[in-house]
N, C-alpha and C positions, 0 to 999 in steps of 0.2 A: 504494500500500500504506500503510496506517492504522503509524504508528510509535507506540510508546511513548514518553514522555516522561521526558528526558534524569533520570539518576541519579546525579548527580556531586555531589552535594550530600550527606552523613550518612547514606548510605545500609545499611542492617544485613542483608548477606547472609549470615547466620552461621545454625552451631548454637545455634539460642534455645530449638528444644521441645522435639525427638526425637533421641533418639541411637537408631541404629538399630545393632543388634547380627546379626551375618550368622551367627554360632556359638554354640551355646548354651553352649559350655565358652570359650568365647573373651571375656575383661574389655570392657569396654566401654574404647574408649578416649578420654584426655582431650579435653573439648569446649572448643572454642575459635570465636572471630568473627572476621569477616574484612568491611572497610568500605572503600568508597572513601571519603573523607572533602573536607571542602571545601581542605585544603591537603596533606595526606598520604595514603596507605596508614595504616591502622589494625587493629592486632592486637591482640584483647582490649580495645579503646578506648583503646590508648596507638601515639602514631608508627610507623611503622615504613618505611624506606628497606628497598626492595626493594633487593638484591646477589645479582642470578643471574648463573650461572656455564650459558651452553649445554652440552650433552654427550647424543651420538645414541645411545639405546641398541642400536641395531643396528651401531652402527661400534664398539662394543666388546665383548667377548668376554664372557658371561655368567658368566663365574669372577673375572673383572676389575671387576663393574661394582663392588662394595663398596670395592675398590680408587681406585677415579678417585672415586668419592664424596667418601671420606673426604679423597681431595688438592683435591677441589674445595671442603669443606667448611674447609680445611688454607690455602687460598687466600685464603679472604674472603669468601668466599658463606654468602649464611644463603639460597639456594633454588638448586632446579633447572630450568632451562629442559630442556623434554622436546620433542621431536616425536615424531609419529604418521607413520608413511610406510603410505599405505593399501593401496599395492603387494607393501607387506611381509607385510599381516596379510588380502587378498585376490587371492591370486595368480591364482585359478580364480572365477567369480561366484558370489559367494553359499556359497563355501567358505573360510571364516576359522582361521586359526591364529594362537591366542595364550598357547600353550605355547613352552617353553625357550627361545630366544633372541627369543623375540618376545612372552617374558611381562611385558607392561608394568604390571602390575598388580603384580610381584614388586619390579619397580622400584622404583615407587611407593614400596611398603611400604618397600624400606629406604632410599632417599632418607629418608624420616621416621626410619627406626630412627637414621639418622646425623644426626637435627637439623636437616632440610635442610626447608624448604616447594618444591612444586613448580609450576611452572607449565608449563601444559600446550597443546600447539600439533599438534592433530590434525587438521587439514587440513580439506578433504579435497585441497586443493593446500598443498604445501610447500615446492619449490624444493628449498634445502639440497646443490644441486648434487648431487642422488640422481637416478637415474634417472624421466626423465620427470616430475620435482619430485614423485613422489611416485605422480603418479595411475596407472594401472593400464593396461597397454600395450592388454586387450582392450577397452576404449574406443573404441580405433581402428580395430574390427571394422566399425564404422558408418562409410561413405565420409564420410558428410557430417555426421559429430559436432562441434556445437558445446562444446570443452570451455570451462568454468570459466564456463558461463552457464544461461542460464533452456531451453536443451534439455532437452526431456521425459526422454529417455534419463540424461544425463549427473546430472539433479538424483535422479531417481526410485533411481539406484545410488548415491550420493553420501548421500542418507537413508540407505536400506539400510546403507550401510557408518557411519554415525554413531551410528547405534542400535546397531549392536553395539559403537560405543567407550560407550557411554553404561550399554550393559548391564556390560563389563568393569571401567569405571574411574570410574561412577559412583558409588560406595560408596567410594570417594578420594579425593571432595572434604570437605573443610573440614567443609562444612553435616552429616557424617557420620562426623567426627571424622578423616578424613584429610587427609593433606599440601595436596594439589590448591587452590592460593589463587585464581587466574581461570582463565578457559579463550580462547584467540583462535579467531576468527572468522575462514579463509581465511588470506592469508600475501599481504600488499604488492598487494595485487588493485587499488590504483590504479595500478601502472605497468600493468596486463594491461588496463583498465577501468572504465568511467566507471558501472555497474551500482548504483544502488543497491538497486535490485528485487532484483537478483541477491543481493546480499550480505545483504538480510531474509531471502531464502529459506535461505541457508546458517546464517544466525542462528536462525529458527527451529526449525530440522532437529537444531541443537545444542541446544535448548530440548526439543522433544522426543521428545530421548532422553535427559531425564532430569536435566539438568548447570541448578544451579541458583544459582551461581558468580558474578560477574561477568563479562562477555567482554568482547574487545577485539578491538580490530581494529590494524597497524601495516601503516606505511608508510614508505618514504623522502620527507626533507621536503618534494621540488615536487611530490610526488602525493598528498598528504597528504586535497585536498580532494575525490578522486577518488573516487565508489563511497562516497562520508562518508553515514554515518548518527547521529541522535544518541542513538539506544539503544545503541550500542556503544561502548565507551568507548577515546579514540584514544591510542595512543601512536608514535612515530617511533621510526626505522631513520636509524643515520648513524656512520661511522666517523672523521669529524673534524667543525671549529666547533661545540661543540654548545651555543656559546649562541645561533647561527643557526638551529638546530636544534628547538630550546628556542622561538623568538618565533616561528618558522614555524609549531611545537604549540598556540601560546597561541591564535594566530588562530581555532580551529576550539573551541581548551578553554579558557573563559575563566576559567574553575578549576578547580581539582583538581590533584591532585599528577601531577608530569611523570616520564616516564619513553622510554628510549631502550631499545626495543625488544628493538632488535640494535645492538649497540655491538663496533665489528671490534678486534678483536685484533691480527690480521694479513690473510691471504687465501688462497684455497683454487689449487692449482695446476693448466696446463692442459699437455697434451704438447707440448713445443717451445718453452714459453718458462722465463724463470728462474726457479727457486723463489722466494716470496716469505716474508719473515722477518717483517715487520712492521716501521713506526717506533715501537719502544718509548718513546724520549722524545718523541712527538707524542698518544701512548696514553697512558701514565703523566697528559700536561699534563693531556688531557679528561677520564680518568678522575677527576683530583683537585678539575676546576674541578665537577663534577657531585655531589663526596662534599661539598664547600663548599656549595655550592647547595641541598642535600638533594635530589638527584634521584635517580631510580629508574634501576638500569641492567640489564642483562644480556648478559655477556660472549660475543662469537658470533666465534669458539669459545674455552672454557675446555679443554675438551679435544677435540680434532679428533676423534681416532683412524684408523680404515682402510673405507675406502669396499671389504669385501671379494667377492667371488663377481665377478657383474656388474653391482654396482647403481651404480658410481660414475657418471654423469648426462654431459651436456657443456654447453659455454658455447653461446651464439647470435651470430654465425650458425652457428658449428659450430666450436668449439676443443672436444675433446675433454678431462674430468677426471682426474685421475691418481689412483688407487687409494688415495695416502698423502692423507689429508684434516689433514697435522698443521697447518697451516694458521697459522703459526706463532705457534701458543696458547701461554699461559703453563705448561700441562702435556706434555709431547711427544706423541706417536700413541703409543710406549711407555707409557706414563704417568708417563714422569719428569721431575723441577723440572727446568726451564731456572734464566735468571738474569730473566727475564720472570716466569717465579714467584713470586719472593723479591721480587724489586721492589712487584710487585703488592701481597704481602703485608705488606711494610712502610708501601706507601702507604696500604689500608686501615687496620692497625693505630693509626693517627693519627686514624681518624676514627667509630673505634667508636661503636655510640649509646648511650647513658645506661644501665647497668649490664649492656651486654657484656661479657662473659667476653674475655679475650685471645686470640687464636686458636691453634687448637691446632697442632702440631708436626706436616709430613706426615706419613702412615704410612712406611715403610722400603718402597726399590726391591724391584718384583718379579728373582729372581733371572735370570742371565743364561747363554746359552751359545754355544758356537761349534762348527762342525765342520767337517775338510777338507776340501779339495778331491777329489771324485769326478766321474768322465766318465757321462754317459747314453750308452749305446749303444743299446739296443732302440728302433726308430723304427716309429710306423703310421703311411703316406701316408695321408691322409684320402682322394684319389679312390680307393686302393686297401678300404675300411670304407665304402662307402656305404652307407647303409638305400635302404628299396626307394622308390622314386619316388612321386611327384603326377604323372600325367600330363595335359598340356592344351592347348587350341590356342595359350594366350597366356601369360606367363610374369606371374605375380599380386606384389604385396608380403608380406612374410613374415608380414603380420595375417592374410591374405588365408588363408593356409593354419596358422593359429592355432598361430604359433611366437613364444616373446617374448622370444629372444636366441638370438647364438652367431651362426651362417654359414648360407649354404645356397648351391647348386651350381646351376645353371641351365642344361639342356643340352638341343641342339637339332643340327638339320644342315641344311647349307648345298650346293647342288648346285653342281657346277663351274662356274665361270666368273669372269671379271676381279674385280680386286679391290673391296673394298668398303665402307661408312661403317655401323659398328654404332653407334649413337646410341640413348639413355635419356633418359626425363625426368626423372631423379635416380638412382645409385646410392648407394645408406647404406648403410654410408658408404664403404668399400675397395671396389673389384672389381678382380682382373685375369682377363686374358679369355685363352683358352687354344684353339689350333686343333690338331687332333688333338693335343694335347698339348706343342704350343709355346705358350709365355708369348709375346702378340703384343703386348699393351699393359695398362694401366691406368687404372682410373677414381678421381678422388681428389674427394669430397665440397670438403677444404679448397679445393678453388683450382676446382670448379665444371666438373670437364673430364669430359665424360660421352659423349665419342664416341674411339671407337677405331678405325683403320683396318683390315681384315681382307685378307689376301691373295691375289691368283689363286691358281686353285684347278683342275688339272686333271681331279681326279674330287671324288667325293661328300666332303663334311667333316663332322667334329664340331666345335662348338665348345659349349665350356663354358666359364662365368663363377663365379667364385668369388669370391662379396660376404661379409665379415666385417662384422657391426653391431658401432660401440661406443655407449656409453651414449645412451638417446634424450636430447633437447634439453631440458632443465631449467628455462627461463625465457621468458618471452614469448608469442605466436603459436605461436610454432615450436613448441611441445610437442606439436602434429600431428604427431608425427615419425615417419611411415612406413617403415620396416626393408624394404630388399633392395631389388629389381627395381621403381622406380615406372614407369608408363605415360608414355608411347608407346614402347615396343620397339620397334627400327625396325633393318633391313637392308636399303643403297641404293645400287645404283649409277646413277651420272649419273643422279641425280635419282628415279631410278625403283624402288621399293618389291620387292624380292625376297622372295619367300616360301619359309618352312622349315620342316622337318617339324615333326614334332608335339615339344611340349616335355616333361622330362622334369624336375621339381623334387625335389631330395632335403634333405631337412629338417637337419642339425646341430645340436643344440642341448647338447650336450655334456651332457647327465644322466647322473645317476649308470650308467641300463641301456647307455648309449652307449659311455660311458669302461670299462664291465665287456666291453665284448663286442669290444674293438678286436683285429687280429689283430698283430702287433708280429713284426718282424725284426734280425737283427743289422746293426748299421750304423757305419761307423768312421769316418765324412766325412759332414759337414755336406751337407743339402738343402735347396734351395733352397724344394721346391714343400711348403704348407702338410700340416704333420701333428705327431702329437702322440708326444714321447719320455719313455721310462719308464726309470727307476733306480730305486735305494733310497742314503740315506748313513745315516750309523752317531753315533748322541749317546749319549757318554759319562755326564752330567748334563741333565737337565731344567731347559729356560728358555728367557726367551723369545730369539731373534736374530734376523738380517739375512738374508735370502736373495740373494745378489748373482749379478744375474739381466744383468750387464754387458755378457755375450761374445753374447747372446742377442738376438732379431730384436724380434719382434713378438707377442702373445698373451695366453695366460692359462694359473695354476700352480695345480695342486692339490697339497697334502700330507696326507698319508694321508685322501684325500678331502675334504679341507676349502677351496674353493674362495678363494686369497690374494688375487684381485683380478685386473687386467691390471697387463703391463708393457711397456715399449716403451722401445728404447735409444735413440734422440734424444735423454731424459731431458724433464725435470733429475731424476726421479725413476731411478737408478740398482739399486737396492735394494727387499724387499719384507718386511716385518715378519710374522713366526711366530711367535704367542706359544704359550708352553710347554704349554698346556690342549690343544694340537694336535699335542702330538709324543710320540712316545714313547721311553724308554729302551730305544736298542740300536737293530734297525733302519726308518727310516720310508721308507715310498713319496711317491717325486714322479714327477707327473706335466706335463711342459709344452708347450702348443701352442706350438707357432712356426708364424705364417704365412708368412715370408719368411726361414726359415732363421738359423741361429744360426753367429757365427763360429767357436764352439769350446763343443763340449755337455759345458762344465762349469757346474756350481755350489759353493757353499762357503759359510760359517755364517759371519759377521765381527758383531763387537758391536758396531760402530754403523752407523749409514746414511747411505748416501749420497742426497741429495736436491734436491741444489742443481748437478749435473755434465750440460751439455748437448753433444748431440752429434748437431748437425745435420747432419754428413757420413756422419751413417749413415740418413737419412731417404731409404724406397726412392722417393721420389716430386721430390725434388731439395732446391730451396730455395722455403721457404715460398711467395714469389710470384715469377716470371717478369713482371718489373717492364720496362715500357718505356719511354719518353720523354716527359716532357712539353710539350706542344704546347699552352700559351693565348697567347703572346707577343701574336698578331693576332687575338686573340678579345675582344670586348667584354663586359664583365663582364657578369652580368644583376643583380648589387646593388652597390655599395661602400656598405660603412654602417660603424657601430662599436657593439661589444656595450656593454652596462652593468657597472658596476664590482661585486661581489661575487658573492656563489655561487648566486644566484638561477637556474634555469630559463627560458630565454629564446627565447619563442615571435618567430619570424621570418616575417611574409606580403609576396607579394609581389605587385604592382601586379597583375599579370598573370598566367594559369600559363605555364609553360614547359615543351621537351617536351624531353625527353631521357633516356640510359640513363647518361652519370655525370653525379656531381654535386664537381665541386671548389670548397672553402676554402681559399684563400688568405689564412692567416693574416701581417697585415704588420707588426704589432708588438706588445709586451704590458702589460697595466696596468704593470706595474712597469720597464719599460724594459728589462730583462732580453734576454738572445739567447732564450729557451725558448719553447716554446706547448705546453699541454699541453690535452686534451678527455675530458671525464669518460662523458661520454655524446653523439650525434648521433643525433638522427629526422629523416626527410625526409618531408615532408608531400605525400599525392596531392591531387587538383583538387578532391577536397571536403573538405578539412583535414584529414585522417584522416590518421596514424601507419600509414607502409608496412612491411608485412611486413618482415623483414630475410631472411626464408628463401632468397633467390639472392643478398644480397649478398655481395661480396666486396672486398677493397682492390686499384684498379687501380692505384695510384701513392700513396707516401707520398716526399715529400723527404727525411726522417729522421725514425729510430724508437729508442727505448731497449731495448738487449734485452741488454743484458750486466750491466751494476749493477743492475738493476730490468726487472719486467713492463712496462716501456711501449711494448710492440707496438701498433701503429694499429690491428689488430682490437678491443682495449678500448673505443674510439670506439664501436665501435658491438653493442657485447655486452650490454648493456640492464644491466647495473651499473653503476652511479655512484660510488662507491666505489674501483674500477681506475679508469687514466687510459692514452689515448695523451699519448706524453712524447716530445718530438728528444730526439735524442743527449745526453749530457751525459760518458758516462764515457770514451769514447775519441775523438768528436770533437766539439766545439762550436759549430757552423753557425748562422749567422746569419740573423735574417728577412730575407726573408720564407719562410714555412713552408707546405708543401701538403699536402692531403691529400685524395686522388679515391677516391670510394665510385663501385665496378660496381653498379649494380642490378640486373642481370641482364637487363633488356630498359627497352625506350623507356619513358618514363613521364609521364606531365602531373604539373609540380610546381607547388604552391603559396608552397610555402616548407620552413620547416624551425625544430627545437628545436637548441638549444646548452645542454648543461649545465657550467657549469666545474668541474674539481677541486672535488674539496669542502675543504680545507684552504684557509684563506684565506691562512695564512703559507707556502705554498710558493708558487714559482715556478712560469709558465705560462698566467696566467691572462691570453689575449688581449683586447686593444684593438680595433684597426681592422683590418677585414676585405675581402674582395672573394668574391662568387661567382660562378662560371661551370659553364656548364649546356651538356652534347651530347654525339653519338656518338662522338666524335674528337678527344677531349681529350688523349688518350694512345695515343704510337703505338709499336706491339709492333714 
């Protein structure tokens, strides 16, 4: 493909001819330029240090959004970072909504009313830990859809869907006297791919539809040269060093003003491990070294807010997101100052540009409320609310019969005899399995266990499976992420394939017609088996609060219709944010699924949240892994070598491949002498260097993990984020190297090698030395 020729040099993408008026009674508004220049951004032809502040308009409340503005405005930001979730604004193909909460064009406008320049990040992939990063579950209609490439299908709807961002928010940009200063091209498409065919085609497709802007493309900095083109202008993705960060940008932009993309705040949280706060004096340091520097930043997230309804996404290989996205921003999910605020604000306030105005004063808290404790008693068992059936010879994935959340019931029957091995080739993500209406087992995506025992059986049987989806897989590969019953369905004894009658699939997708037509009974004790409970409680005052959803299983809460999010008691997320545009004075309806039953079907209104309270003895599935012994003592390494000293990305090949289903590092000591090892990222490479799937992996053994002071669970190794880390122990015990840690792959595999990424923090602890790896079926014995 014929590229254009790089523009990083004084380039005048601005309003120079035409001001285009869309109203005849409506002013024209002020025109203004917008330039990449050969060392800065350039506004009107004078400097300008880009200060974005992220903030989703769909994770916050369209009564709100003028609100979070003004505090992002209040912060230090003179723009706003925007995404486009194209999930959002095409739910159905080729049926678009970009009215009320998904009127991004409204946005826009008053981002600009408040001062604010915007930058604009409409995908058609986004990540953002939303569901499915964004793209649109019926994609996955197609068995064998290549997303986020040159597939006929996936490009030809990927137009489609950018020409109507072009038709909406075209008359936004700059060149047309609005906000709108660049627009990016895709979203970190070098960790996904080496594509740059691919990424012209998505350039172009933003071209025309209209967006005559600059674009960009960003990535994190060892994939920076991945999918690189030189008509799109680059910027980096990094949450610490960012003067590494910074000379890994220059290799590729040998001028032009530098900018970090997405610059972490804190981090977004997963079910079951610790809330994460962020290191403010590690943020603060890079923040400040960048406002010295005159770099361009954007704060990711300035404000988190609530991943609500079911769009909150999951990690890879499969940590599912937690609905609170407060992510811990300098503005809360509420949108109130922390002290991460005020810091922020005063570090900026130091480094104003040349006749900046001081910054202005937040707006005043929205108001608050609370209410009592009240019991739900009215319960609908969901087997007792079925819809009427799909019926079929073989039990399909939930695309397969064109549902794009919630649960679905899968029932069949079994003729008597001995007992038996019900096995899948995935369930997404829960199933428990039910024989005439006993719970006989469960299947749990986290830990890969996809067969359940079934029992003799003297006469004829039902059995039914009960799969709840939560968010499809947000990053990677894995955004394949197929919902409910994957193939080969199988029921075995000794070996031998038993057949059942004809299947019966019933749909759940909790919509509005669903939730109106449940039939509800009195109910004074808690149930175990999945269904949905209805009250009302009583507000005095209008505001926003806490839903404290503690005593409670597993699910998802509606109030007065308004889809809050999921919840789940393991935590660390305890709590679920209601703001006051959803309730009304005097009585409001809740409604909550529980799939595994609530301890005590109360709720109660508290003004603040809980978000940081974990509580893995309520996890119906046990403890994260069923960890066994390690066994290399009499195993011959297949490498001893030692990494290189800083944060660089480190491809590892090996003489030969090797064949096996784990892979353990044995970490044996660390640059700094230190007891710690910490790993920012791990790929395992197959016999033609290619980066393997992560979609069966799982952790068969770690020696120690951090998961009480900090996120450093050993699944961050290998969650395609660089940014998290697996971390040993530090808060309650401190073990010495040497350190291990054994990746399941799920089946035998020829290896060639593998990548190491370290922490990206060059002054923290953990960054390993000298290593060993060992490779086979029997590393670890259960």
């Amino acid at each position: 493909m014929k590229r254009m020729k790089p523009f990083f040099g004084l380039i005048v993408l601005a309003s120079m001819i035409v001001s285009m008026s869309f109203s005849s009674c409506q002013p024209a508004k002020p025109k203004h330029t917008f330039e990449i220049g050969k060392d800065d951004f350039l506004i009107d032809g004078q400097p300008f240090q880009i200060r974005c502040g992220e903030m989703h308009f769909a994770r916050v409340p369209k009564e709100y959004w003028r609100h979070r503005l003004q505090m992002t405005k209040a912060l230090g930001m003179n723009t706003i970072c925007a995404y486009l979730f194209w999930n959002y604004h095409e739910r159905t193909p080729g049926e678009f909504t970009w009215e009320g909460q998904a009127d991004v064009a409204e946005f826009c406008e008053m981002a600009q009313e408040e001062g604010l320049w915007v930058i604009l990040r409409p995908g058609p992939y986004a990540c953002a830990e939303w569901e499915m990063g964004g793209l649109p579950w019926w994609l996955l209609k197609y068995d064998d859809i290549a997303l986020r490439s040159t597939d006929p299908r996936y490009v030809e709807a990927s137009q489609r869907y950018l020409k109507e961002v072009g038709r909406v928010l075209g008359p936004q940009q700059i060149t047309n006297g609005g906000p709108i200063l660049m627009v990016q091209v895709e979203n970190e498409y070098g960790f996904y791919s080496d594509d740059a065919e691919y990424m012209g085609v998505m350039r172009q497709a933003i071209l025309d539809a209209g967006f005559n802007v600059p674009l960009f493309s960003c990535n994190p900095k060892h994939t920076l040269k991945r999918g690189y083109r030189d008509d799109l202008f680059p910027v980096v993705n990094f949450g610490a060093d960012p003067a590494d960060g910074f000379a890994k940008l220059r290799e590729i932009l040998p001028e032009g003003p530098l900018m970090c993309g997405e610059f972490y705040s804190g981090w977004f949280d997963t079910w079951g491990t610790p809330h994460t706060f962020g290191n403010t004096e590690a943020y603060l340091r890079d923040m400040e070294y960048m406002l010295k520097e005159g770099a361009s930043f954007s704060i990711y997230m300035a404000h988190g807010g609530t991943s609500f309804g079911f769009w909150g996404g999951a990690d890879r290989p499969f940590k599912p997101d937690c609905s609170s996205y407060d992510y811990g921003a300098p503005i809360s999910e509420a949108g109130l100052t922390t002290p991460k605020f005020f810091e922020t604000q005063e570090l900026i306030s130091r480094y104003l540009m040349p006749g900046e105005e001081a910054l202005p004063e937040p707006p005043a808290p929205m108001p608050s409320t609370t209410f009592e404790k009240v019991t739900l008693s009215q319960f609908a068992p969901l087997f007792d609310n079925l819809p009427e059936p799909v019926v079929g010879d073989e039990p399909k994935n939930m695309e397969y019969y064109d549902q794009a959340r919630g649960s679905m019931v899968y029932r069949t029957t079994l003729s008597a005899g001995p007992a038996c091995t019900f096995s899948v080739g995935a369930a997404n993500d829960f199933a428990w399995v039910y024989v005439d209406g006993e719970e006989v087992g469960l299947m749990d995506r986290r830990k890969r266990n996809y067969s359940v025992t079934i029992p003799a059986r003297e006469q004829e049987s039902t059995v039914e499976i009960f799969v709840h989806a939560m968010g499809r897989i947000n990053f990677g590969k894995e955004v394949h992420d197929r919902k409910g019953l994957n193939a080969p369905v199988t029921f075995k004894s000794n070996g031998q394939e038993i057949k059942t009658g004809q299947w019966e699939i019933f749909n759940l997708d909790y919509n509005d017609q669903m939730l109106a037509g449940l039939k509800y009974s009195e109910r004074t004790e808690p149930n175990t088996k999945p269904g949905i409970w209805k009250g009302s409680f009583t507000v005095d005052k209008l505001g926003d609060t806490y839903l404290d959803v503690s005593t409670w299983g597993k699910g998802v809460v509606w109030v007065n219709g308004h889809a809050l999010g999921r919840y789940w008691n393991i935590g660390p997320t305890q709590t679920m944010f209601i703001p006051a545009p959803w309730l009304k004075k005097g009585e409001n309806e809740i409604l909550i699924l529980d799939i595994v039953g609530p301890q005590a079907m109360t709720i109660e209104g508290v003004e603040t949240p809980v978000l940081d309270q974990l509580k893995p003895e309520n996890d119906f599935s046990g403890t994260r892994r069923n960890q066994g012994e390690l066994q290399i003592k009499e195993k011959q390494p297949v490498l001893k070598a030692s990494f290189k000293p800083g944060g660089e990305a480190q491809t590892v090949k090996f003489d030969k491949t090797v064949k096996g289903r784990l892979f353990c590092l044995e970490a044996l000591n660390a640059m700094n002498g230190d007891r710690y090892a910490a790993i920012a990222e791990f790929d395992i490479l197959d016999a033609k260097g290619k980066a393997i799937s992560h979609e069966n992996w799982t952790i068969a053994y770690v020696s120690s993990e951090e998961s009480s002071g900090e996120n450093g669970i050993a699944e961050n190794a290998i969650d395609g984020q660089t940014f998290n880390f697996w971390h040993t122990s530090w808060s309650i015990t401190q073990p010495e190297y040497p350190h291990h840690l054994v990746i399941d792959l799920g089946v035998e595999t020829e290896i060639s090698g593998f990548v190491y990424v370290p922490r990206m923090d060059d002054k923290a602890p953990g960054r390993i030395k000298d290593y060993q790896v060992f490779i086979g079926n029997d590393l670890v014995k259960k």
